[in-house]
C-alpha positions in Angstrom: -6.4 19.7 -9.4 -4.3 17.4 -8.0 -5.2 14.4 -9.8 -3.1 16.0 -12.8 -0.3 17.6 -10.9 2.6 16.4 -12.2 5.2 15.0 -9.5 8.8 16.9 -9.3 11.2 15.7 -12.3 12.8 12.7 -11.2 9.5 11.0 -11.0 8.6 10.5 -14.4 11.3 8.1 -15.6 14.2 6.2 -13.5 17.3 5.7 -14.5 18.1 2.4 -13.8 14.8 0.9 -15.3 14.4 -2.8 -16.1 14.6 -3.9 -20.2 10.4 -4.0 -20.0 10.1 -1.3 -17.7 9.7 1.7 -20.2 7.2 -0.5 -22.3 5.2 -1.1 -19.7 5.0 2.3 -18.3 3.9 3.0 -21.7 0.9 0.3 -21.9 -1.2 -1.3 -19.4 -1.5 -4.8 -19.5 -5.0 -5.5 -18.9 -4.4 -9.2 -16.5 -8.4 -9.4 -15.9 -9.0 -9.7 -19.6 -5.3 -11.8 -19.8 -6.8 -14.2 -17.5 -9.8 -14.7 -19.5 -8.5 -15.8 -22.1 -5.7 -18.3 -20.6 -9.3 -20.3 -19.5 -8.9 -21.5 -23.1 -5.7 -23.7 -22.3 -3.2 -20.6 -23.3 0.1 -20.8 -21.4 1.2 -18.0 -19.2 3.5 -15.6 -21.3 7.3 -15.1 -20.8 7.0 -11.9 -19.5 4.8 -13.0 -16.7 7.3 -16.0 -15.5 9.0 -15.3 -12.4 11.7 -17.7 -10.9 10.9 -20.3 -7.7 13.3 -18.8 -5.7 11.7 -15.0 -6.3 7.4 -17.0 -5.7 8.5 -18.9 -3.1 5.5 -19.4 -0.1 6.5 -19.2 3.6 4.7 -22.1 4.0 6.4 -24.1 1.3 9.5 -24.6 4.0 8.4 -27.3 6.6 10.4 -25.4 8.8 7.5 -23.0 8.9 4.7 -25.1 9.7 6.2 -26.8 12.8 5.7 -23.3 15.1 3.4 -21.6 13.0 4.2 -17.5 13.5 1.5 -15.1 13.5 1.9 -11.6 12.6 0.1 -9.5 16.1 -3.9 -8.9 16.1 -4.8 -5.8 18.2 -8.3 -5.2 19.9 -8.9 -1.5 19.8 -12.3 -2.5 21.1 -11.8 -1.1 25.0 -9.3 1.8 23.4 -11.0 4.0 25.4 -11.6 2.3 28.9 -8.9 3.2 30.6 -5.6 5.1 30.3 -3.8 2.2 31.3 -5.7 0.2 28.5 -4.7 2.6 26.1 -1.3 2.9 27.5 -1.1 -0.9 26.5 -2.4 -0.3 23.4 0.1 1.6 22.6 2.9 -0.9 23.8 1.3 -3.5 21.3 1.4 -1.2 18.5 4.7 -0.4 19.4 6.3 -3.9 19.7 4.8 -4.7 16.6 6.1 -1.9 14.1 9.5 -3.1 15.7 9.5 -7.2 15.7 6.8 -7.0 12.4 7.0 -3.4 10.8 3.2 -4.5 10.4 0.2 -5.7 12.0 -3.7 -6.3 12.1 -6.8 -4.4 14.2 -9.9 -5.7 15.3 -13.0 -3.9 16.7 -11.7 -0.3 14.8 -15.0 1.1 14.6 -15.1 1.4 10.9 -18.9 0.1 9.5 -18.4 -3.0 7.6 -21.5 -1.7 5.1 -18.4 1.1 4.0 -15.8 -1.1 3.4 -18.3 -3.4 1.5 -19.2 -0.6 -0.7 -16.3 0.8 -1.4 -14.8 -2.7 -2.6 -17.8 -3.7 -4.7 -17.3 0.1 -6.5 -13.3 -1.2 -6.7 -14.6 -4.7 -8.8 -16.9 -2.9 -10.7 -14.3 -0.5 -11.7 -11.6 -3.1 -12.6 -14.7 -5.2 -14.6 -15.2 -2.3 -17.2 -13.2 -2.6 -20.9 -10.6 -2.1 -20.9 -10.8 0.9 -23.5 -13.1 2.7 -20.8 -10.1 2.1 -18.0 -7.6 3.8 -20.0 -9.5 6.9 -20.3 -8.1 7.2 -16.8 -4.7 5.9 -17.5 -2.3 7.4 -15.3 0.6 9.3 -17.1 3.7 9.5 -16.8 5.4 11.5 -13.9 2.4 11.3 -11.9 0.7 9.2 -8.8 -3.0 9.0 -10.4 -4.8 6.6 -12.4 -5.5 3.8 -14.0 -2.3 1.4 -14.7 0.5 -1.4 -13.6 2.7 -0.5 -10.6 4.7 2.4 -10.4 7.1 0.8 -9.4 7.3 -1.9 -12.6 10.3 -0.4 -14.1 12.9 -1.8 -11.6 11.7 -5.2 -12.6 12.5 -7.5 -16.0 9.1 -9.0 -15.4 5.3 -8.4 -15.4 3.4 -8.4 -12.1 -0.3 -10.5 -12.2 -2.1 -7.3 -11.1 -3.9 -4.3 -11.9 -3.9 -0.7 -10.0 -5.7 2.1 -9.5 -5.0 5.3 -7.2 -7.0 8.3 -6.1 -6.5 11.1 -3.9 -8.2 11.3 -1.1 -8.8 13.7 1.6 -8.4 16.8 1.5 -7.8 16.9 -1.9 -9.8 14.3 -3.4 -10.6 13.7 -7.2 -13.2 11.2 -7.4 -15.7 13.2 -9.6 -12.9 13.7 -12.2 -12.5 10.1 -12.6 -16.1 9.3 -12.4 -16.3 11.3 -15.6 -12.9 9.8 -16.7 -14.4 6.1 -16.7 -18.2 6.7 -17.3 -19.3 4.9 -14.3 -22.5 3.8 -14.6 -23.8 6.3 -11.2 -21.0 9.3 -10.6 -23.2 9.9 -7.9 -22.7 6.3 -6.0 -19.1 6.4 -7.5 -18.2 9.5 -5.7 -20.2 8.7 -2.3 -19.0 5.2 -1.5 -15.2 6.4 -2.1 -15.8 9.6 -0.1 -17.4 7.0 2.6 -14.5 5.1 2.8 -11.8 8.1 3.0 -13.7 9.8 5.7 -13.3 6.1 8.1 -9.5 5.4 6.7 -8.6 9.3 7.4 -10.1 8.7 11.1 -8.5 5.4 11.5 -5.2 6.8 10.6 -5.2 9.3 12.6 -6.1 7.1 15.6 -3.4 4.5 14.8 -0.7 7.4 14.1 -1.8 8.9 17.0 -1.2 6.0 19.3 1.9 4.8 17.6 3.8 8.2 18.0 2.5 8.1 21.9 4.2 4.4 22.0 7.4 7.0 20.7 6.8 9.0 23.8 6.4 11.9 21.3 4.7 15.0 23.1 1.1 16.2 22.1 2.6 19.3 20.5 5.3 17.1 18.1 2.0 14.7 16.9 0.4 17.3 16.1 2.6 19.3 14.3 3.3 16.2 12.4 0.3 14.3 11.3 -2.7 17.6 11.4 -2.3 18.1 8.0 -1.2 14.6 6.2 -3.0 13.0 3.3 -4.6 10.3 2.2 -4.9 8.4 -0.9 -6.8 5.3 -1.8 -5.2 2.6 -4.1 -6.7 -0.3 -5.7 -4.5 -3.6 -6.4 -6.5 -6.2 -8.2 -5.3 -9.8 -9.0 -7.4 -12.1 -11.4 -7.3 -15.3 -11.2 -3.9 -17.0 -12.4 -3.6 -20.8 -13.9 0.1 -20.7 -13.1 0.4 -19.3 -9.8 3.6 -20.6 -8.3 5.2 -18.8 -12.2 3.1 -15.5 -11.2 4.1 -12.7 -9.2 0.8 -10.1 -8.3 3.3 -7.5 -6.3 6.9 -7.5 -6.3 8.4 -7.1 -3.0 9.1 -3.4 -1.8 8.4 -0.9 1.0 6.0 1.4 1.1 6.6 5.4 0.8 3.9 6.4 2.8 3.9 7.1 6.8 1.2 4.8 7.4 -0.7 2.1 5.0 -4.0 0.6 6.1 -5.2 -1.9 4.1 -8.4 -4.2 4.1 -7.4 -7.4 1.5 -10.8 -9.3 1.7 -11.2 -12.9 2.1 -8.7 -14.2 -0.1 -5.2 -14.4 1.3 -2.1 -13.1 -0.1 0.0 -11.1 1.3 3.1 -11.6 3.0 5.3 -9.5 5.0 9.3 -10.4 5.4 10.6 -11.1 9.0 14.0 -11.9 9.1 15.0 -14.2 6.3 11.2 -15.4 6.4 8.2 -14.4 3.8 5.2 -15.0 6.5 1.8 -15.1 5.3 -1.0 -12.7 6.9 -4.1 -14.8 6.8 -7.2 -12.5 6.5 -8.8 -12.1 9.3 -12.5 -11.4 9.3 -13.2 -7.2 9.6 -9.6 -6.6 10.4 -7.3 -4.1 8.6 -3.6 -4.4 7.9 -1.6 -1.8 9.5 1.8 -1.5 8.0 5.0 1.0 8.7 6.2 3.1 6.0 8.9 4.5 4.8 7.9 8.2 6.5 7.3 6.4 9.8 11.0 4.9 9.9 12.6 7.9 9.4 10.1 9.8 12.0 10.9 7.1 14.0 14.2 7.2 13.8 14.7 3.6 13.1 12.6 2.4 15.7 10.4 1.1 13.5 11.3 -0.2 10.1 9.0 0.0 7.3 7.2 -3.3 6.5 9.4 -5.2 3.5 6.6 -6.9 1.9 4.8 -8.3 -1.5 1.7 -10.3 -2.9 1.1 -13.9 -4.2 -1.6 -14.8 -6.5 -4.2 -17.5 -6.5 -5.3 -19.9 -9.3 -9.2 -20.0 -8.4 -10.0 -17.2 -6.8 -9.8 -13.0 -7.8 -8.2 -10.6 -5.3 -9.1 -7.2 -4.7 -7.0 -5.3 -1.3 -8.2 -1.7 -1.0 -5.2 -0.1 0.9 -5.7 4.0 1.9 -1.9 5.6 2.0 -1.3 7.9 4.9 1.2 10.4 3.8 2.8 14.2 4.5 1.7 17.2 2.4 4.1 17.6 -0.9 6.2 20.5 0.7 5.9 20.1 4.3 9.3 19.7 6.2 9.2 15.8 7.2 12.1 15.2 10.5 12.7 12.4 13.1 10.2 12.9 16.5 13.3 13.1 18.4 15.9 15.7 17.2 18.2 14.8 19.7 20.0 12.3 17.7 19.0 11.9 14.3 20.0 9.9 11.9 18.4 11.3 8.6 17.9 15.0 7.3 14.7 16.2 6.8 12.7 16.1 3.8 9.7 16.8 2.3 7.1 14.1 0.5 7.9 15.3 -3.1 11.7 15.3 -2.6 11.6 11.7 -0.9 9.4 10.9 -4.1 11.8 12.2 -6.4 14.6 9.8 -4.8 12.9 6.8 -4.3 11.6 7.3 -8.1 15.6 6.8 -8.9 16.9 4.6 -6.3 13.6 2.7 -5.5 14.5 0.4 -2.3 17.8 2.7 -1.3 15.9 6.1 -1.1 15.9 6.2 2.7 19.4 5.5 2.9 20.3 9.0 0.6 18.7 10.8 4.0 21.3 9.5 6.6 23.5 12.0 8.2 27.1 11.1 7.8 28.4 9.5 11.5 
């Protein structure tokens, strides 16, 4: 099964980790049940205390507010009108994942009852004691489970958040965690998950689709590329925080996957870096966030650049985003679209793991060919 394949070795512990990062890798810190209990007037720990300069809102520079930027809101809802609409469509998509590295779609087709399922089954999952969630800890070395960021070790603090990842399609392992967490219904458990990967896995394939035709790749080179990718679904959830200008819910970082789709709810959070900028991306209603990652840029060649981006917390309200990870088989031969010129090597999913696993925001760089 693959929800208990272990990753290659380099995955299980990094080299360079933070003074907290082992611990933590070691333990979850349960924030939901955290939260509670500073309610009573309890301060936020140490651990938890980021700097001002590292919490920073975009909107906290006046700067920002006097031409307020917008990160680009596609329509896919006349996709199919025209080739010439499509054709534009594809332009859009294309400016963005170079200006932005991220953006947001509109009219995608995906039935809003789906999404709504599959996020109420994410809060009911991140409501349950904690001792029932760590029956599904995820352990060491691998990508599934219950637990903080993977990616916790490269920092000397504690993020305000709470994950969860699955694999989806074609691979997925829902019933085993089902079982793993004693849902109340496997049955609904399993169904409004599988619900949800069916629409992502379509609505990645579209957007990939149309962003390799904005690469002028040939039908033949899509195809050969994307037929066979996977998906996985991850959970982020950020309780309420009394102290959120001290809190940090996620760090910023890239993304490994090809492509991330994510849906963050109603509650705003998320910011994307442009330039020396953090800019916000205000929820939209029914829209999903499309970002680059860091499979895209090197298929891309360096066209596009994977979205640089992290996650604020709020003091009144809970957070849940539901993001669906587009990415390459484990062992299938990843290259630039273009062979002409390229500037990386290929690589496969599970080698590219391995490195960023090490080297966390420098893995891409350990693919360039030497000039």
């Amino acid at each position: 099964m693959l929800g208990t394949t272990r990753l290659p070795s380099g995955l299980s512990q990094s080299p360079t980790p933070s003074s907290c990062g082992a611990q933590l890798l070691r333990s979850v810190s349960n924030v939901g049940s955290l939260s509670k209990m500073l309610e009573r007037g309890q301060q936020l720990p140490e651990a938890y205390r980021w700097s001002s300069s590292e919490t920073a809102a975009a909107e906290d520079d006046p700067a920002e507010l006097e031409d307020e930027v917008v990160v680009p809101v596609i329509d896919l809802a006349e996709l199919d009108r025209s080739d010439e609409r499509r054709k534009e469509i594809c332009e859009e998509m294309r400016s963005a994942c170079r200006e932005w590295g991220a953006f947001q779609v509109v009219n995608h087709g995906v039935p809003d009852q789906v999404v709504e399922r599959a996020r109420r089954t994410s809060l009911d999952l991140f409501a349950l004691p904690e001792s029932d969630k760590l029956r599904a800890e995820r352990p060491p070395g691998t990508l599934f489970g219950y637990g903080a960021t993977r990616m916790a070790s490269f920092f000397n603090r504690l993020m305000w958040s709470e994950a969860f990842t699955m694999m989806g399609s074609p691979h997925n392992n829902f019933e085993a965690y089902a079982r793993k967490l004693c849902v109340h219904s496997e049955q609904d458990f399993c169904k409004s998950f599988e619900e949800y990967d069916k629409a992502m896995r379509g609505l990645a394939l579209l957007i990939t689709d149309l962003i390799l035709h904005g690469l002028e790749a040939s039908e033949e080179r899509i195809h050969q590329h994307i037929r066979n990718f996977w998906g996985m679904i991850h959970m982020n959830f950020y309780p309420p925080c009394p102290s959120p200008s001290e809190a940090m819910g996620l760090a910023s970082h890239t993304d490994s996957s090809c492509l991330t789709i994510m849906h963050q709810g109603s509650v705003g959070g998320l910011q994307v870096k442009r330039g020396d900028k953090w800019i916000a991306i205000k929820p939209v209603p029914g829209a999903f966030v499309i970002q680059v990652g860091d499979m895209l840029q090197l298929m891309s060649n360096n066209v596009f650049h994977s979205a640089l981006h992290r996650a604020l917390v709020n003091e009144r309200f809970e957070r849940l985003s539901l993001v669906y990870f587009f990415t390459p088989p484990p062992t299938v031969s990843i290259c630039p679209i273009h062979p002409s010129k390229p500037l990386y090597r290929c690589l496969t999913w599970n080698e590219y793991l391995q490195v960023k696993a090490k080297l966390f925001m420098g893995a891409l760089d350990h693919f360039l060919l030497p000039e």
